[in-house]
VEXSE-20144 format. One line per 4 residues: number of its first residue (from 1); their letters; for each residue x negated, y negated, z of N, C-alpha, C. Coordinates in pm, whole numbers. Each point is the difference from the previous one (the first is absolute). Example, Ala and Ser with C-alpha at 12.3 -4.5 7.8 and 13.67 -1.06 7.14 Angstrom:
<sites>
1 = as = -1319,569,780,89,-119,0,-90,-120,0  35,-105,-72,-82,-119,6,77,-109,73
</sites>
This chain:
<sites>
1 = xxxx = -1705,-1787,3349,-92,-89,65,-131,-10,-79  -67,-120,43,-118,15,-120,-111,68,38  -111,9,-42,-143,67,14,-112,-96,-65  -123,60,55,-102,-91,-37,-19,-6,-175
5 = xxxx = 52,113,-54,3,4,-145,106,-138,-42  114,-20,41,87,-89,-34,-71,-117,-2  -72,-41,123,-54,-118,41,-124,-28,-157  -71,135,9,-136,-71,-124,83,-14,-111
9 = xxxx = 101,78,-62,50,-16,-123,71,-126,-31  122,-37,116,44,-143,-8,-85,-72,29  -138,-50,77,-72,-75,-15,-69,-61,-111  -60,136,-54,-103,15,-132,117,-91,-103
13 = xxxx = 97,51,-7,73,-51,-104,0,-163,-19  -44,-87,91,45,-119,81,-150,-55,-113  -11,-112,-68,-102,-22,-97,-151,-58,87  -93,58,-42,-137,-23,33,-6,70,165
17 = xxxx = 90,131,40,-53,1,114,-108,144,-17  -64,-2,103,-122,81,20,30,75,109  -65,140,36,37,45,147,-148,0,50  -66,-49,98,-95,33,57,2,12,148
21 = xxxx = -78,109,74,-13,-2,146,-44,-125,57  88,41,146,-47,-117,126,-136,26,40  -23,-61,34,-155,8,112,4,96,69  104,33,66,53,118,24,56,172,-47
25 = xxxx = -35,-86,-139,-15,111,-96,200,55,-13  57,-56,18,176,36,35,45,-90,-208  94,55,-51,52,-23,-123,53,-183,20  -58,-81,-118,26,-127,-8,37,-58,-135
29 = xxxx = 96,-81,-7,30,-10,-152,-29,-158,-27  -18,-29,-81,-69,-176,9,25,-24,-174  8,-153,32,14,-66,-163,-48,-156,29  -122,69,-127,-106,-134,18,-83,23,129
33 = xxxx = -6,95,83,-110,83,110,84,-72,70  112,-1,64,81,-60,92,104,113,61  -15,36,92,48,111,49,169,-38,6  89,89,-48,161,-79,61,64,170,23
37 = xxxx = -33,102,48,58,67,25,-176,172,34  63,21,141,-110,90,52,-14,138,73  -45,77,-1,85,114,69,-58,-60,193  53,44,86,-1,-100,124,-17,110,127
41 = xxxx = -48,71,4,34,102,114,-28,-44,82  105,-1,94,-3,-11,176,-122,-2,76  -82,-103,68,-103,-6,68,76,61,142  -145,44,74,58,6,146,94,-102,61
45 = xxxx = -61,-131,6,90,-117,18,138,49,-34  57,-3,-125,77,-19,-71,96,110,101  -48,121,10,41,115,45,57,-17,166  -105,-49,55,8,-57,175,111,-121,-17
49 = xxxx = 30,-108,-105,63,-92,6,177,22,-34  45,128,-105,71,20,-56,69,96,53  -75,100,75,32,93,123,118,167,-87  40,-43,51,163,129,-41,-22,-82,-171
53 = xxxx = 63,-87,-49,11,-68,-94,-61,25,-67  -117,-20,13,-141,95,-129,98,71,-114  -38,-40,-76,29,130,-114,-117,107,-36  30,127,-43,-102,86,-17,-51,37,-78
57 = xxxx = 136,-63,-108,-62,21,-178,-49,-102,0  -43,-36,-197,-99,-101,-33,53,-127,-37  -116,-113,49,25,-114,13,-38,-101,-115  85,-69,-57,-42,-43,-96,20,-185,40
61 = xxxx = -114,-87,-23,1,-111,14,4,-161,-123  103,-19,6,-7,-101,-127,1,-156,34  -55,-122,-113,45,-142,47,100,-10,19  60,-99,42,106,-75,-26,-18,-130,-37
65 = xxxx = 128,-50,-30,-7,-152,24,-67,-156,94  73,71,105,-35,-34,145,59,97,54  -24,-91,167,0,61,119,204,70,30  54,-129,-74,91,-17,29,80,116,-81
69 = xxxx = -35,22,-129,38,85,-97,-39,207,101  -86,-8,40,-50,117,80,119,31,84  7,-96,66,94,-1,131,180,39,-21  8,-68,-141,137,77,-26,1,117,-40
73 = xxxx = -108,33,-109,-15,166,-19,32,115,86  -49,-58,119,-53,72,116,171,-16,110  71,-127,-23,135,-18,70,97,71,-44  -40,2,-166,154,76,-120,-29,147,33
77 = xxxx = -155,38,-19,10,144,-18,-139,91,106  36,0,108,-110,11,129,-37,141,17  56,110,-105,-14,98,-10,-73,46,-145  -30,-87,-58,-107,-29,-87,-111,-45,23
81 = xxxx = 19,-164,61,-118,-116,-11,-2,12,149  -156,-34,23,-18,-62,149,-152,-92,-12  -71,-11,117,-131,-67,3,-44,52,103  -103,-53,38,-78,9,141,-67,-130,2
85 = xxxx = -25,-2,133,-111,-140,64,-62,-59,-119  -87,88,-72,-147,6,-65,46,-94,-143  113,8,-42,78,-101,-96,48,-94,63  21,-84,118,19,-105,29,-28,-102,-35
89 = xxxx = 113,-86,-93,-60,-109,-87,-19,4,-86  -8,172,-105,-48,3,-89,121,70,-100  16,-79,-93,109,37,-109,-13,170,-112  9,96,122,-5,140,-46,104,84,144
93 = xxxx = 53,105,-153,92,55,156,-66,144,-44  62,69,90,-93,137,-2,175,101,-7  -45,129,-103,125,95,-60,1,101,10  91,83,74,13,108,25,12,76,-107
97 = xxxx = -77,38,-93,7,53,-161,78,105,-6  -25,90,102,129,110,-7,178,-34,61  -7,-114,34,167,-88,-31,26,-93,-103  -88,-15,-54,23,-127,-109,81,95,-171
101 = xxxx = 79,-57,-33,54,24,-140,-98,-66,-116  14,140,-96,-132,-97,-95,24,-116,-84  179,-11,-22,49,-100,-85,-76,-165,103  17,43,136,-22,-115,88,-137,-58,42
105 = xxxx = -49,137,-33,-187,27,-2,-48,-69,-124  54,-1,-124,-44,-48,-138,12,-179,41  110,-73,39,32,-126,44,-102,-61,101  9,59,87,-100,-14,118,-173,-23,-77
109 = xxxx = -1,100,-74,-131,18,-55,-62,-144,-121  165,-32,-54,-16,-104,-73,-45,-133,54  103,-23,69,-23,-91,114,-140,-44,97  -64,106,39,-145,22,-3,-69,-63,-79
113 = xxxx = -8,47,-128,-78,-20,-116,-3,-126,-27  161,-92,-11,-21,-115,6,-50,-108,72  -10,79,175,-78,-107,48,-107,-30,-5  -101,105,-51,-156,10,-22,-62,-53,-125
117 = xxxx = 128,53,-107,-24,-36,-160,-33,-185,1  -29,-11,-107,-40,-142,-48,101,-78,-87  54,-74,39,127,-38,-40,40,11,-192  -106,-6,-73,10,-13,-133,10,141,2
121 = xxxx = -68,101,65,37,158,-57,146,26,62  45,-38,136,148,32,21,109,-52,-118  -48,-139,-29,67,-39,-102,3,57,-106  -108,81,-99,29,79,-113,62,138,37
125 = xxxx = -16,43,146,82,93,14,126,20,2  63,-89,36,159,-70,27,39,37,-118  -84,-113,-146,49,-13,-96,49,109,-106  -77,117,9,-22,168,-2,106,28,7
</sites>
């Protein structure tokens, strides 16, 4: 299963990304100062809303595509991916980091990257 080490190393690797804290001061990875993948810990909300379900390990939050792209993540593999309220509408699913595989964690992470990246840098990345 992966760890927060997996997460900075396959990120970092990903071209022009940076890690800087949230406002919250929680681990954020960004390219071009565009956040596409975050560490996410459970608010009270989150906790009162998710109930039994909660997970207790760490939460890791990435873009997606869309809304729609979230929602299958979360249909195929619900013991990985989930959300809460507080993403409603918003094209990011939230990851149970201690169920996720890192081969699936590296993809996921890519995928991220491209939605934030700027289309001419995804494109020289591809080409790579």
């Amino acid at each position: 299963m992966a760890t927060w080490d997996d997460v900075d190393r396959l990120a970092r690797a990903l071209p022009e990304t940076t890690e800087r804290p949230t406002y919250e001061q929680a681990r954020s990875w960004r390219v071009r100062d565009k956040a596409f993948a975050w560490e996410r810990p459970l608010r009270k909300a989150d906790l009162a809303e998710l109930g039994e379900r909660a997970p207790t390990g760490p939460v890791l939050a990435v873009q997606v595509p869309d809304v729609g792209a979230r929602d299958a993540l979360i249909a195929d593999s619900p013991d990985v991916y989930f959300t809460t309220a507080h993403f409603n509408g918003y094209p990011a699913v939230l990851v149970r980091l201690d169920a996720i595989e890192v081969g699936e964690l590296a993809e996921l992470l890519d995928e991220a990257w491209e939605c934030r990246a700027p289309r001419r840098l995804v494109t020289e990345h591809r080409d790579q």
